[in-house]
N, C-alpha and C positions, 0 to 999 in steps of 0.2 A: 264615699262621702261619710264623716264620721258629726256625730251630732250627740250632743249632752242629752241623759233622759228624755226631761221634760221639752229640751228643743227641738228635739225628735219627732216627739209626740206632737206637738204642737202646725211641723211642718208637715208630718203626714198628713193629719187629716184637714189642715186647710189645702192641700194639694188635692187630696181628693176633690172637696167642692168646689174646684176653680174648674173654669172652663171659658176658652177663647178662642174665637172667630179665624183664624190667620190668615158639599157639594156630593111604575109598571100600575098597572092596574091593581089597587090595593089589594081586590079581592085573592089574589095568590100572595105578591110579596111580601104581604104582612107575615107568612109563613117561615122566611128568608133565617136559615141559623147562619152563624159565622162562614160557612164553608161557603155560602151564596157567592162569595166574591168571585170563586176559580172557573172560568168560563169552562163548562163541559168539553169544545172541542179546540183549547187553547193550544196554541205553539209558541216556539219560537221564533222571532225576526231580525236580520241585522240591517239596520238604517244606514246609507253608504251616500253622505251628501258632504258639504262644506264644512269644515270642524266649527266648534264650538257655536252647532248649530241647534236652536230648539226645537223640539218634537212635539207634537202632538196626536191624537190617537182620537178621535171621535171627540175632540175639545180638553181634553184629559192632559195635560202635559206630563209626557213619559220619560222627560230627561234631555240631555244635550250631549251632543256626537262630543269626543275625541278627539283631540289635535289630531285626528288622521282622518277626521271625520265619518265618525262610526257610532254607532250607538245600538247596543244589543236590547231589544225589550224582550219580557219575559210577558205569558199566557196574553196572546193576541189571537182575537177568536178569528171566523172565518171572513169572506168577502162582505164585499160591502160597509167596509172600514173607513172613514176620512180620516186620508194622513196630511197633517199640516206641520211645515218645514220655515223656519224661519232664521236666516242665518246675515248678522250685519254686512248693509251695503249690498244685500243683495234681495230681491222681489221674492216675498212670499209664496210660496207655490203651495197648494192643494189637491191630492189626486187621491183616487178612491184606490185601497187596496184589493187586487184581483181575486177571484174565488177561491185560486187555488195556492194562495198567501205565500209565495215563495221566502223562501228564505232568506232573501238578499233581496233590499227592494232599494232599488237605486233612483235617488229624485237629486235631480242636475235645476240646480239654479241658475238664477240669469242676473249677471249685476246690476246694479241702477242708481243714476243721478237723482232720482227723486227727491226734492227738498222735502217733502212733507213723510214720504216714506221711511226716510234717513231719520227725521228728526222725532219720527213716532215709535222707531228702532232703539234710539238712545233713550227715549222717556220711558219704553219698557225693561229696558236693561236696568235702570236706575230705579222705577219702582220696583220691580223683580228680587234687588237687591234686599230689598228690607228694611236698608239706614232712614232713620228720622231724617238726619239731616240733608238725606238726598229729595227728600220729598217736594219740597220748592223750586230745586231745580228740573226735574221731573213735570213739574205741571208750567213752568214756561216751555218746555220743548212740547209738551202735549198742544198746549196755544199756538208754537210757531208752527205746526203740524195741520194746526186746523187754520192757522191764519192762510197758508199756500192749499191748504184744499179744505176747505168749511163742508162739505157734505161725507164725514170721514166720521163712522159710526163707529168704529176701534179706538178710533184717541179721544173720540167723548166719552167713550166707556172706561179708558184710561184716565184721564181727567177726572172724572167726576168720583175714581176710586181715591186717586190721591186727592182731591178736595176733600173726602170725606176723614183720608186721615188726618188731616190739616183741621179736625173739625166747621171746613168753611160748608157749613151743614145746605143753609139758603145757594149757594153757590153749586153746591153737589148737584141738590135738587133740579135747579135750572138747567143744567146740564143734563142732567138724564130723560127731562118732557123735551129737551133738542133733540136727544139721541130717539126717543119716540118717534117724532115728526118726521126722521127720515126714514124710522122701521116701527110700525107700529106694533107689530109682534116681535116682542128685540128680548129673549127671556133672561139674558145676561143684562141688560138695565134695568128689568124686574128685581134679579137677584141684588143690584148692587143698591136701589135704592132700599131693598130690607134692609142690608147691610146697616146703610148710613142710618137709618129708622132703628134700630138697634142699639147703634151705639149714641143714641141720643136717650135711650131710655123708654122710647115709646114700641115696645113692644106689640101693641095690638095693630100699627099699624106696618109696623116690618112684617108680622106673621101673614096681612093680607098682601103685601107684595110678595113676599116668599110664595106662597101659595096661586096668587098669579103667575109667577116664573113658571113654575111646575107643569102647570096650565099649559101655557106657552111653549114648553119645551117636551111636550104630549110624557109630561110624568120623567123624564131622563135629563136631568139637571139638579145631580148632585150636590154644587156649591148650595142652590136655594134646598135642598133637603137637610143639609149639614145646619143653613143660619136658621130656619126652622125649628127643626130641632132647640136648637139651643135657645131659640125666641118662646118654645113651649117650657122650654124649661126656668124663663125669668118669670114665666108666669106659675112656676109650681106645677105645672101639666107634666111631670114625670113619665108617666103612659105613650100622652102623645108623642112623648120626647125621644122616645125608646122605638117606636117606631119609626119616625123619621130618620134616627142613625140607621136603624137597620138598612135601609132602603138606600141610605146615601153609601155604605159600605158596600152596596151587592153592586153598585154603579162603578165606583173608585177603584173597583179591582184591585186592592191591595197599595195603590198607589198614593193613599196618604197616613201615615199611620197613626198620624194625631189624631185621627178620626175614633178609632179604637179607644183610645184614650178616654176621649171623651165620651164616648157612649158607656164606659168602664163608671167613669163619676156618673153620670147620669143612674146606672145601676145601684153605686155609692149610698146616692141620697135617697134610692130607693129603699134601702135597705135590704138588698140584694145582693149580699157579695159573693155568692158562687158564681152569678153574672159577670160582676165587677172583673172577679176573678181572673176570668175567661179572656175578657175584651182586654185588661192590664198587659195578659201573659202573651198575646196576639200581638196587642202595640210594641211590647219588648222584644217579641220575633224578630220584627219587620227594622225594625229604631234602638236597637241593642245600646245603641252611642249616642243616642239622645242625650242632648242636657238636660233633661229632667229623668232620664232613664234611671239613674240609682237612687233618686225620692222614691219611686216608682217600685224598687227591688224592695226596698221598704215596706212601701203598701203592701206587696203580695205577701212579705212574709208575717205580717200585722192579720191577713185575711187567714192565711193557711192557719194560723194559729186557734183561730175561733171554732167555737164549739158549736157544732151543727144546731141551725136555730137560732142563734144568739146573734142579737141584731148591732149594726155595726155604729158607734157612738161618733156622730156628729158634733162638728163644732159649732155654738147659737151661729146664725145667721145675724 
């Protein structure tokens, strides 16, 4: 990426300050350095199910098999794992991985007619996606999901996320005291109504549902440590903000790398850039090909530059 002087300058450090949403017991983790993430006695595992099937790893989503349907994950710790398999037209299946975490862990789905299952299959395919424009259509298959099964606590939570992108803010909300009624410890409706509470600007009242989730999910609920974080940091709470990545990265096991990222600006506007530093060079590890990965090569080489001590110049807010 080539950029004139001053437009250089300019995109660096409003890159730095931006940050956006796209997840133990304090008294140890708060100790947590970068290396936290790499589980002590991790291996390897190959996923051997339906192609172009989604994985997930303790809620974690770890990727999607292979047109041979296969999917290699990297540092998976020992038993007591829930593996969740999700593969279209075919029923969701969840089974704990065994103690002695074999290498090949083969999970055999079972197809299915389900109207509401199918239909809640395609509304995550499409918000998954990420287009604007998919998002409407997304939240009628979420409805006709719950229109053939109303007590369906995934497609309210699906719902009520694309609601929240749609700004249909009162409409979110509604949705997520449904999803309550039918789980009233539900920490992923906690997390999503911070969310929407966030992107409305009220901040105090996203950090107390983030801080419910947490609650909820006995402290292991990354998504609500991530919007946390960043909800402490609309408020200028830097510190607190710095913790909360900490703690969402030692969960995420490497598996988001925007996370890094963001914990890097958060450093930034501390005026800490040997931090920033650290968390920059981490995110570029893992996200080499980012699209924002060469603003980014930028920044670091804007940090390496400074002179030990010399505080890093912000752009006014």
């Amino acid at each position: 990426m080539s950029f004139q002087t001053e437009q250089k300058t300019a995109v660096i450090l409003g890159l730095i300050m931006f940050s956006a949403f796209s997840v133990f017991p304090q008294s140890k983790t708060r100790q947590h350095k970068l290396s936290a993430a790499k589980p002590v006695t991790a291996r390897s595992i190959a996923v051997l199910t339906e192609p172009q099937a989604a994985v997930w790893i303790d809620d974690l989503r770890r990727g999607t098999t292979d047109d041979n349907g296969q999917l290699k994950i990297e540092r998976v710790g020992g038993g007591g794992k829930k593996l969740r398999v999700r593969a279209f037209g075919f029923e969701e299946k969840t089974q704990i991985l065994s103690a002695q975490l074999n290498r090949e862990v083969k999970v055999e789905l079972r197809k299915t007619t389900d109207a509401a299952e199918l239909a809640f299959q395609q509304a995550e395919d499409l918000r998954e996606s990420g287009s604007e424009a998919a998002r409407p259509k997304a939240a009628e298959l979420y409805r006709q999901a719950l229109k053939a099964k109303p007590n369906y606590p995934a497609a309210l939570i699906g719902l009520a996320r694309v609601l929240g992108d749609l700004h249909e803010t009162e409409e979110a909300l509604a949705v997520i005291a449904a999803a309550r009624k039918l789980r009233p410890v539900f920490p992923e409706a906690s997390t999503v109504e911070g969310r929407i509470y966030r992107a409305n600007s009220d901040s105090d009242d996203a950090v107390k549902s983030f801080q419910r989730a947490i609650r909820e999910a006995g402290n292991l609920e990354p998504e609500a440590h991530t919007g946390l974080a960043l909800a402490f940091q609309d408020r200028s709470e830097t510190e607190k903000a710095a913790v909360e990545f900490k703690l969402a990265i030692a969960q995420l096991d490497e598996t988001e790398p925007i996370i890094y990222k963001l914990a890097g600006d958060n450093y930034a506007q501390m005026q800490r850039p040997k931090d920033a530093l650290a968390y920059y060079e981490k995110y570029l590890q893992l996200a080499p090909n980012d699209r924002e990965a060469a603003a980014y090569r930028s920044i670091i080489e804007q940090l390496k530059k400074q002179k030990s001590g010399e505080t890093l110049e912000l752009m006014p807010q």
